[in-house]
N, C-alpha and C positions, 0 to 999 in steps of 0.2 A: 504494500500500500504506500502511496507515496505521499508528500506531505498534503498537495491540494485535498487528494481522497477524504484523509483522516480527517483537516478541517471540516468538510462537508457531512463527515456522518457525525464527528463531534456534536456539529451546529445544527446537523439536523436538516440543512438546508443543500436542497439540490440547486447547479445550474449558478454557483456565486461566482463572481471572480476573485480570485486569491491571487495578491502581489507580492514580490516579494521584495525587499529592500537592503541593504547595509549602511549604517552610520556609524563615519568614524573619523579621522582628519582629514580627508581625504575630500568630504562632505558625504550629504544623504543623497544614495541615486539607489535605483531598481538595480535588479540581478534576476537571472533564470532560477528556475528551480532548482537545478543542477550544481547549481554555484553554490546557491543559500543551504543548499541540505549538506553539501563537502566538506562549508566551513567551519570553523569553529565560534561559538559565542553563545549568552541569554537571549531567548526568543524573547519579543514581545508584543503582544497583539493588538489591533484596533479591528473596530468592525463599525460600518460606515455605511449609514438605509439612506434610501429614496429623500426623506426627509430633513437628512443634514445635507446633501448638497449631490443630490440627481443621478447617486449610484446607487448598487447594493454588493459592495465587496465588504473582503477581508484583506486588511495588509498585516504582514509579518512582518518584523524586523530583528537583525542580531548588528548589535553595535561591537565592532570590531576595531583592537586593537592594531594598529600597525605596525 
């Protein structure tokens, strides 16, 4: 199972989109899945409806050390 999977049956929710990110000095930019699951670091989640501003995802982030 991979990570998008498990958020969606976590969440309950079919059909989200799951982002994925890193922050660290470098700044905050997106990453593939593939990148985000390799690295090392603390997961931390946001989850973002129709109603805070015209989506319905999930983003992930691991703040990494350089």
């Amino acid at each position: 199972m991979n990570v998008k999977q498990l958020a969606e049956v976590c969440m309950g929710i079919n059909e989200i989109n799951v982002r994925f990110f890193f922050d660290g000095r470098n700044g905050f930019f997106e990453v593939q899945e593939y990148v985000f699951v390799a690295a090392v670091g603390e997961i931390s989640y946001g989850r973002h409806t129709m109603f805070e501003n015209g989506v319905r995802q999930i983003c992930l982030t691991k703040v990494i050390e350089d």
